[in-house]
Backbone and ligand atoms as CSV (ligand in chain L), in Angstrom:
chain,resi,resn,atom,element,x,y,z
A,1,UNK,N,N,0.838,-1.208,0.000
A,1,UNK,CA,C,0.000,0.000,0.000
A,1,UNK,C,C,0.866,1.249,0.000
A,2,UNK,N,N,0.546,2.002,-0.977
A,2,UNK,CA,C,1.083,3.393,-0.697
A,2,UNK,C,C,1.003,4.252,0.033
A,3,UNK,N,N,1.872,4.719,0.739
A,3,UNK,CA,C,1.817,5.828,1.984
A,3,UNK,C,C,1.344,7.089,1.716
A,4,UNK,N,N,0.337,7.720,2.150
A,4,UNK,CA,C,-0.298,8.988,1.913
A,4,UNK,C,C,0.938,10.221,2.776
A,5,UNK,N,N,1.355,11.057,1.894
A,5,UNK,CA,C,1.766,11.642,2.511
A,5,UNK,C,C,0.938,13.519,2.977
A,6,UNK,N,N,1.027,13.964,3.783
A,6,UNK,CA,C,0.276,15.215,4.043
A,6,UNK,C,C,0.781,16.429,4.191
A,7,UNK,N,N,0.879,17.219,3.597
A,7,UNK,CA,C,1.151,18.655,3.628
A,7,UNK,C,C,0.904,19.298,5.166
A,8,UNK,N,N,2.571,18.866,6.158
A,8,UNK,CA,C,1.912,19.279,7.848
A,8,UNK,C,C,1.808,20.838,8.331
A,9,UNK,N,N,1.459,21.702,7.242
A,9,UNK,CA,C,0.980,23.106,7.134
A,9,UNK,C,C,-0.456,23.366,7.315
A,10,UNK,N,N,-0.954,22.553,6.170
A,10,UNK,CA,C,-2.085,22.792,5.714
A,10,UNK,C,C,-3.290,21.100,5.564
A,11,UNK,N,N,-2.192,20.138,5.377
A,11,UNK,CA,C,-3.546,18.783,5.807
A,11,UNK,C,C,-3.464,18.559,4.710
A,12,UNK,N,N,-3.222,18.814,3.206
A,12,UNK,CA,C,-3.262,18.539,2.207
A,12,UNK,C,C,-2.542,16.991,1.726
A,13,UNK,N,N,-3.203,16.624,0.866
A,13,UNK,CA,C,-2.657,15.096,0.420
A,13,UNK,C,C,-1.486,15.987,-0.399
A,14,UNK,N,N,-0.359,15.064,-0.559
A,14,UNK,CA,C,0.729,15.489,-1.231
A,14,UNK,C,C,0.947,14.794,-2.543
A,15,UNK,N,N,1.161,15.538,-3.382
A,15,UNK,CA,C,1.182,14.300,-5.156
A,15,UNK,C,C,2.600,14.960,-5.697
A,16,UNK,N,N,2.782,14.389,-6.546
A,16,UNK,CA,C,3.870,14.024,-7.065
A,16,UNK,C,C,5.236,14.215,-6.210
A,17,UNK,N,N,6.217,14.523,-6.466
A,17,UNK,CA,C,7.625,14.334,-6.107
A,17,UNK,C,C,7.394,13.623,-4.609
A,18,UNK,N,N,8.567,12.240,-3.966
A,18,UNK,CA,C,8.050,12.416,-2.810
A,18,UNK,C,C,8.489,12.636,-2.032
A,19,UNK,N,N,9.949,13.218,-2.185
A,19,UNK,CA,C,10.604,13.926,-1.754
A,19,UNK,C,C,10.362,15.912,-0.937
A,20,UNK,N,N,9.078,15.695,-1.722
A,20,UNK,CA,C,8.144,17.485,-0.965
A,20,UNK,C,C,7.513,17.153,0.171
A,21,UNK,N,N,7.896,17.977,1.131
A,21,UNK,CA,C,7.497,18.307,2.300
A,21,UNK,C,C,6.184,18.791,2.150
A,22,UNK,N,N,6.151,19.976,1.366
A,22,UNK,CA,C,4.691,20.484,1.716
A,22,UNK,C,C,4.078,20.458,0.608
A,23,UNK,N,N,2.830,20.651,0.536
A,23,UNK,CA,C,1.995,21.422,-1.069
A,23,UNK,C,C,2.552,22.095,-1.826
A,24,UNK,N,N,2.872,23.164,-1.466
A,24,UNK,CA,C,2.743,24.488,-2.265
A,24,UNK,C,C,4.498,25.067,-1.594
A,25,UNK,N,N,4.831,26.096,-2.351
A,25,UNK,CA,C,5.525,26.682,-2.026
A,25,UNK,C,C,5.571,28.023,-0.448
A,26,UNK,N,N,3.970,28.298,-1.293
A,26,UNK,CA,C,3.576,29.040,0.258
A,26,UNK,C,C,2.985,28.223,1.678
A,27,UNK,N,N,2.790,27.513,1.292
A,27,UNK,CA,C,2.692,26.135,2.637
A,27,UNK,C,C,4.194,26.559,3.273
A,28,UNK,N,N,5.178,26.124,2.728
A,28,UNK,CA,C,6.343,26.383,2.858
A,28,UNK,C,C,7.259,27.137,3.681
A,29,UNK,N,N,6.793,28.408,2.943
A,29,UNK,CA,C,7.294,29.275,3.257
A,29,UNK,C,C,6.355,30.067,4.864
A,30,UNK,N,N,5.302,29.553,5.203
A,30,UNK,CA,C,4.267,29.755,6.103
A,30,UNK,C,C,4.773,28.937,7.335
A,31,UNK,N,N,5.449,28.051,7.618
A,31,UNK,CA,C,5.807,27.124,7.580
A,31,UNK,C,C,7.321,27.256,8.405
A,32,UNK,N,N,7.716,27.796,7.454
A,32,UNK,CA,C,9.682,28.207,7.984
A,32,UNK,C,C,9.274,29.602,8.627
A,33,UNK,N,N,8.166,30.266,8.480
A,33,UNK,CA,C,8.036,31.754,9.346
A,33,UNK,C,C,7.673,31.068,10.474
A,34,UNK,N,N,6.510,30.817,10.606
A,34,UNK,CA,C,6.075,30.206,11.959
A,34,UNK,C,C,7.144,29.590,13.136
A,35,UNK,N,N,8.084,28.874,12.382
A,35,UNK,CA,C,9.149,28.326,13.172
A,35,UNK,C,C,10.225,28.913,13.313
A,36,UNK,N,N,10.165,29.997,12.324
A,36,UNK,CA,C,11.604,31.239,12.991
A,36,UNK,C,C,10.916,31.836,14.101
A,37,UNK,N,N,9.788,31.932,14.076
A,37,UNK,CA,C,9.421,33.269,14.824
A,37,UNK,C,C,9.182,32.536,16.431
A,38,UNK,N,N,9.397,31.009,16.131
A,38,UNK,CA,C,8.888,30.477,17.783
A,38,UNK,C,C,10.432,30.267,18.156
A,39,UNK,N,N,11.195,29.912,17.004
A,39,UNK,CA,C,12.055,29.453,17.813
A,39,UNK,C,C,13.431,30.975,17.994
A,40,UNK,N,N,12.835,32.107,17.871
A,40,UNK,CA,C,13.618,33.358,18.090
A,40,UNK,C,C,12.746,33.854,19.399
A,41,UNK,N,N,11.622,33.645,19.511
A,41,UNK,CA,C,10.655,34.391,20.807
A,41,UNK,C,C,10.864,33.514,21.659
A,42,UNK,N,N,9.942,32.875,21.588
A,42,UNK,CA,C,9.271,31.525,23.015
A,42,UNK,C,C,10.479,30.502,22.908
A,43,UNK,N,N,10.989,29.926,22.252
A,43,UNK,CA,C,11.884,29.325,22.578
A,43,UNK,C,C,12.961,29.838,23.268
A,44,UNK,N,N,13.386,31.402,23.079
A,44,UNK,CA,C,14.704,31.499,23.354
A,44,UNK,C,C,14.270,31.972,25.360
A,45,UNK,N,N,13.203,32.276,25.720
A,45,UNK,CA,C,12.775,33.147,26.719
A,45,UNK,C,C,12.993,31.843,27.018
A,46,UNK,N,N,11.535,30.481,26.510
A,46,UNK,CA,C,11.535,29.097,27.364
A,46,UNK,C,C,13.096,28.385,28.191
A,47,UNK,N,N,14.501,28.809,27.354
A,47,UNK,CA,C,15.097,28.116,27.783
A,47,UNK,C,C,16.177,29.593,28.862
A,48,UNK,N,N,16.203,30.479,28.729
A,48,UNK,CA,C,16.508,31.558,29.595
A,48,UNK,C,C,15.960,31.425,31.047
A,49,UNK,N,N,14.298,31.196,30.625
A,49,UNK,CA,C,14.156,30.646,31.805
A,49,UNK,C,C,14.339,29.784,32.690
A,50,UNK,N,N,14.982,28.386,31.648
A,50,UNK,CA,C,15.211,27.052,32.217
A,50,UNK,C,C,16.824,27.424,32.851
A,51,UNK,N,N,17.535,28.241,32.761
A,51,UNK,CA,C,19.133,28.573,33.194
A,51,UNK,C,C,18.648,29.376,34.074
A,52,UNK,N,N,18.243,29.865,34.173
A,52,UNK,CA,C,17.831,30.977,35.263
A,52,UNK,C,C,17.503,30.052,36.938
A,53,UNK,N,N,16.668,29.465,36.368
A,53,UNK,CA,C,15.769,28.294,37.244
A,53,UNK,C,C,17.003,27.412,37.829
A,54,UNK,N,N,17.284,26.933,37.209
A,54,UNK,CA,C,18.478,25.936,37.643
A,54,UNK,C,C,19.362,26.866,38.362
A,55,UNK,N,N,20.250,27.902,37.949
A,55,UNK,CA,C,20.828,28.895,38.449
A,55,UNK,C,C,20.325,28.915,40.093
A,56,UNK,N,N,19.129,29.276,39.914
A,56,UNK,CA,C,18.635,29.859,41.456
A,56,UNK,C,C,18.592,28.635,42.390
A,57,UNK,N,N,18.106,27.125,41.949
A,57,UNK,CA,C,18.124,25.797,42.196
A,57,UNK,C,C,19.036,25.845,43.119
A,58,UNK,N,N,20.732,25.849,42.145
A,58,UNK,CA,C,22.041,25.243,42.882
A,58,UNK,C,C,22.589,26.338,43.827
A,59,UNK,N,N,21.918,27.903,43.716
A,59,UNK,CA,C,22.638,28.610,44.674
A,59,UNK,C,C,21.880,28.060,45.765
A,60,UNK,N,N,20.689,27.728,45.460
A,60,UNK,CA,C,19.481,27.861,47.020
A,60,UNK,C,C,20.657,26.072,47.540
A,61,UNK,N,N,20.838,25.326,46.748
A,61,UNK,CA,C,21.628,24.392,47.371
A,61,UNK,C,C,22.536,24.458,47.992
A,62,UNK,N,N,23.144,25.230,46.975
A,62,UNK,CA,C,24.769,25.383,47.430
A,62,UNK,C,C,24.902,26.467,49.256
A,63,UNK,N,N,23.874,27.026,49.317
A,63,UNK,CA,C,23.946,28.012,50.124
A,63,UNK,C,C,22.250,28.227,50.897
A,64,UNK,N,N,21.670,26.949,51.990
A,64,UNK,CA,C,20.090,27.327,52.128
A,64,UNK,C,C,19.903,28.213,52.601
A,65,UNK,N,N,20.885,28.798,53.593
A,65,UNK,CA,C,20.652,29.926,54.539
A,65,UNK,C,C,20.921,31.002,54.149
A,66,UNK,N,N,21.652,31.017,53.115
A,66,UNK,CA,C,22.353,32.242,52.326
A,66,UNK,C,C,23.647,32.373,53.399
A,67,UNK,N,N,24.392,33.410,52.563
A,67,UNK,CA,C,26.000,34.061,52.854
A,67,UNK,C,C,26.468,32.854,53.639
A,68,UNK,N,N,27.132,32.071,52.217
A,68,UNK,CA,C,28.258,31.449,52.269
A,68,UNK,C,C,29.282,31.544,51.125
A,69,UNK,N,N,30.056,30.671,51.549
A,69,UNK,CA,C,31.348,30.967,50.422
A,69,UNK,C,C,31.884,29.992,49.857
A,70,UNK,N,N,31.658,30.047,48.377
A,70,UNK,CA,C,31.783,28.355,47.959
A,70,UNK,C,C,32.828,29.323,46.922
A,71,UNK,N,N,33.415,27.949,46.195
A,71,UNK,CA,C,34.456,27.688,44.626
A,71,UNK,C,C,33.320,28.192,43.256
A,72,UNK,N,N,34.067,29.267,42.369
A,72,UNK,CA,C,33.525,29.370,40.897
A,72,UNK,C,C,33.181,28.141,40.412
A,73,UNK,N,N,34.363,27.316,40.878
A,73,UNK,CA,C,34.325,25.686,39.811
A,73,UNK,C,C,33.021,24.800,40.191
A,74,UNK,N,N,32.961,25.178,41.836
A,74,UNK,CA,C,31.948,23.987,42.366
A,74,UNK,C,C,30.685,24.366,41.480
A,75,UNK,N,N,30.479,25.523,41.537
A,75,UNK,CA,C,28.953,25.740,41.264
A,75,UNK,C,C,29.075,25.849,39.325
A,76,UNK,N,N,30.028,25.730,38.661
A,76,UNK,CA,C,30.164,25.393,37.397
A,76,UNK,C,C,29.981,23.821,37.204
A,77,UNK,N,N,30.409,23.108,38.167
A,77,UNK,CA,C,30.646,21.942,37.867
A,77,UNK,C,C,28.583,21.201,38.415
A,78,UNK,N,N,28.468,22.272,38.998
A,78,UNK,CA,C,26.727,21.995,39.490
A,78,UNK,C,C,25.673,22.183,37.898
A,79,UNK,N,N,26.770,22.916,36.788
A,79,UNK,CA,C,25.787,23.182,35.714
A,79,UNK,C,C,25.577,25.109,35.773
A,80,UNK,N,N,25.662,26.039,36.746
A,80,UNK,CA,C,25.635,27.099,36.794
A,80,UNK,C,C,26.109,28.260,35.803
A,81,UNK,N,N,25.324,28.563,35.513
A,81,UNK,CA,C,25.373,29.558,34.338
A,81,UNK,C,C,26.267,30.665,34.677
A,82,UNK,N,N,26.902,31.363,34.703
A,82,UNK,CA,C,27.281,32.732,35.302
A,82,UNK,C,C,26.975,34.064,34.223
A,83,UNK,N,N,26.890,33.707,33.064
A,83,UNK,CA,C,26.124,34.707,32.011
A,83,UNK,C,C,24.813,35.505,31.710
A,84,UNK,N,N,24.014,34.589,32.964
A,84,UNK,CA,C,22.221,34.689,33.077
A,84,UNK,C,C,22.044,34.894,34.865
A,85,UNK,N,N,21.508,36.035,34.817
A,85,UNK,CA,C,21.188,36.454,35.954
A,85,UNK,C,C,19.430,37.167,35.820
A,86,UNK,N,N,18.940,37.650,37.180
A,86,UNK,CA,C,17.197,38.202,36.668
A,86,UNK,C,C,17.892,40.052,37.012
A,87,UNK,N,N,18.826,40.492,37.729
A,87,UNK,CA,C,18.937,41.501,38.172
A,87,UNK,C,C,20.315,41.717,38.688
A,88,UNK,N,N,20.475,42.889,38.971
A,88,UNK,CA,C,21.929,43.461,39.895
A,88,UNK,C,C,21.601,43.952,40.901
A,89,UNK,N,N,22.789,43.697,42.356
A,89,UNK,CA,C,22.390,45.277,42.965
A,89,UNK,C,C,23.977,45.680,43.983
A,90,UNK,N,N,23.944,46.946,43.449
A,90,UNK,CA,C,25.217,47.583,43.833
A,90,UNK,C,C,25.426,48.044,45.253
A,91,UNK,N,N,26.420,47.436,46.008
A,91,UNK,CA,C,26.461,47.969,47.217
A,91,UNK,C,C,26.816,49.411,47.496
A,92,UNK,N,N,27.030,49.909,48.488
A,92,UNK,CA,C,27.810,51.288,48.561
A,92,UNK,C,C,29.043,51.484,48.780
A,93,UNK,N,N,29.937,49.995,48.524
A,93,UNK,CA,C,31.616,49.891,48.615
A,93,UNK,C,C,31.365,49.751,47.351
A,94,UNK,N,N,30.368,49.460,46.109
A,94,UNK,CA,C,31.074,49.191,45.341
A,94,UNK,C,C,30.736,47.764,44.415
A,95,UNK,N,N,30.548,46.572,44.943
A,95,UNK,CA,C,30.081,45.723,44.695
A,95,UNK,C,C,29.030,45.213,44.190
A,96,UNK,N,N,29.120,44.373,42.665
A,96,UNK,CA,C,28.260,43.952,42.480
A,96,UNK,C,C,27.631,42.784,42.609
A,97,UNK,N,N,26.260,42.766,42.803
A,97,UNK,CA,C,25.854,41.451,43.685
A,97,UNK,C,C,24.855,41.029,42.081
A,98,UNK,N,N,24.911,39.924,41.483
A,98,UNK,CA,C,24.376,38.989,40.544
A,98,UNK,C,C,23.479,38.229,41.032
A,99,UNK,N,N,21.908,38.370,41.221
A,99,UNK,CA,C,20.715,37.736,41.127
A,99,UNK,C,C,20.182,36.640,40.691
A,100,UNK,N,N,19.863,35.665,40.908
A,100,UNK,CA,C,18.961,35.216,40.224
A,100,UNK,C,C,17.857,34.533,40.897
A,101,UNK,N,N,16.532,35.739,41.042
A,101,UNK,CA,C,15.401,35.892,41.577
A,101,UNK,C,C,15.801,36.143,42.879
A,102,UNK,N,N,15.861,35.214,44.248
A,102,UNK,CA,C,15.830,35.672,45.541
A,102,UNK,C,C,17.288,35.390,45.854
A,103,UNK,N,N,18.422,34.438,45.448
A,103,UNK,CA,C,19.749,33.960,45.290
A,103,UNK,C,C,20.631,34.920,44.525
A,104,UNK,N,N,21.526,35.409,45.277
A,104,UNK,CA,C,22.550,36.138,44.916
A,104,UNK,C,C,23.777,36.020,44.568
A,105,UNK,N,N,24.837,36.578,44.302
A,105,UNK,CA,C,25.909,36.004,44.675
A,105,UNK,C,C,27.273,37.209,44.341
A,106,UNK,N,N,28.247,37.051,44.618
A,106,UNK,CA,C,29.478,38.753,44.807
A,106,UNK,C,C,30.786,37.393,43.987
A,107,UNK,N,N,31.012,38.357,43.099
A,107,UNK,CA,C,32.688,37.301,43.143
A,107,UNK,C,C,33.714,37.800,43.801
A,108,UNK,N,N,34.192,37.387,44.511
A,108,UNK,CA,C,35.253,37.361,45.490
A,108,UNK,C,C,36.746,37.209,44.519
A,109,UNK,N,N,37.733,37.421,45.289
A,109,UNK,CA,C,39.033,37.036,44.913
A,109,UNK,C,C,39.042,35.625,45.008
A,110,UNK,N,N,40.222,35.184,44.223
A,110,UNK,CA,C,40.804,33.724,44.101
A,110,UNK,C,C,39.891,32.617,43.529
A,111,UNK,N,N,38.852,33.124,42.773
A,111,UNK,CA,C,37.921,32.295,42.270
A,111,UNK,C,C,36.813,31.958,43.099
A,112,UNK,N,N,36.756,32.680,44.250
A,112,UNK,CA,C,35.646,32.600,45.238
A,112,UNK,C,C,34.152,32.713,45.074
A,113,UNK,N,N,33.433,32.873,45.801
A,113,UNK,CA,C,32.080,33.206,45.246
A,113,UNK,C,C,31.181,33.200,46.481
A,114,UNK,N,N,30.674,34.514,47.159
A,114,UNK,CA,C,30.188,34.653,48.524
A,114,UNK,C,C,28.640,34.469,47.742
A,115,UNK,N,N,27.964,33.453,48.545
A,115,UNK,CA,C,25.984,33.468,47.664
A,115,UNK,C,C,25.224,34.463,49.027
A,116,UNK,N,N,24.424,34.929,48.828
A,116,UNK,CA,C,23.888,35.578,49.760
A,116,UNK,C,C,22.136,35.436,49.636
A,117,UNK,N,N,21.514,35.852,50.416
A,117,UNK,CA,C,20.301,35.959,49.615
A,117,UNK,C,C,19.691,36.990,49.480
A,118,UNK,N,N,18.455,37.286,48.972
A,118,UNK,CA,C,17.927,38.976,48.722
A,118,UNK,C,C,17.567,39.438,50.057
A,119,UNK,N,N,18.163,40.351,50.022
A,119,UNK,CA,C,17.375,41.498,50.943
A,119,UNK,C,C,16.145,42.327,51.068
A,120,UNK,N,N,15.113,42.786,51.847
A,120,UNK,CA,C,14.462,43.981,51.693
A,120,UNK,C,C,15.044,45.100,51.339
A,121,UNK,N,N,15.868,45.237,51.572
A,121,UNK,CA,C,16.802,46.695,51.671
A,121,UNK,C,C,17.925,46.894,50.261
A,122,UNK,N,N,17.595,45.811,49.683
A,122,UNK,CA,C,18.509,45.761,48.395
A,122,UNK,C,C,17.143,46.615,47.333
A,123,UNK,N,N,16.057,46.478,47.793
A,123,UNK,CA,C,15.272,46.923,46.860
A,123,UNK,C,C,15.233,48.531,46.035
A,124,UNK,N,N,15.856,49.020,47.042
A,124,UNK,CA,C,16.340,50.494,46.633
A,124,UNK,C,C,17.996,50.424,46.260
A,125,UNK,N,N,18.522,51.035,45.090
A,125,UNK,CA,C,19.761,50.438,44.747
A,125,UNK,C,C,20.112,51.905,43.830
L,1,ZN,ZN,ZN,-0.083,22.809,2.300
């Protein structure tokens, strides 16, 4: 029996070549927009969010109580992003403290890394 193939744009039976994906050319081209445009929007936010998430995961691990002082490597080697954060907030020495959501964190000398957690008082910055 011959395999029906379907135009997955539009539902259409597909004829000749059977090597075509879709119907039509504008099937097509309807087709490759739809999937630039998800996978430049919602995809790129969906997985920002998934680093973010994890991010906040291994600090809340690495640190439940907040302000401690762990290794760059440990929390790299946990999967930790250091490129993706939700926010900043600048102390008044100077320091910047890297967010992500209620988990913080300061880089220290020697590859250090003090995690802290959010403050009320960080809210004004
Ligand atoms: Zn079609």
């Amino acid at each position: 029996m011959k395999q029906e193939n379907k135009c997955p744009q539009c539902g259409n039976t597909l004829s000749g070549r059977s090597d075509k994906r879709f119907c039509s050319s504008q099937c097509r081209a309807q087709a490759h927009n739809a999937n630039r445009r998800q996978n430049t929007g919602e995809q790129l936010i969906l997985s920002i969010n998934a680093i973010l998430r994890r991010n906040r995961t291994i600090l809340r691990q690495a640190s439940p109580q907040g302000k401690t002082t762990t290794n760059r490597q440990v929390l790299q080697m946990l999967g930790f992003d250091f490129r993706h954060f939700t926010h900043t907030y600048r102390t008044k020495q100077g320091n910047t403290y890297h967010f992500c959501y209620d988990y913080g964190y300061l880089l220290l000398e020697d590859e250090k890394v003090l995690i802290v957690n959010w403050q009320p008082y960080m809210e004004k910055s």
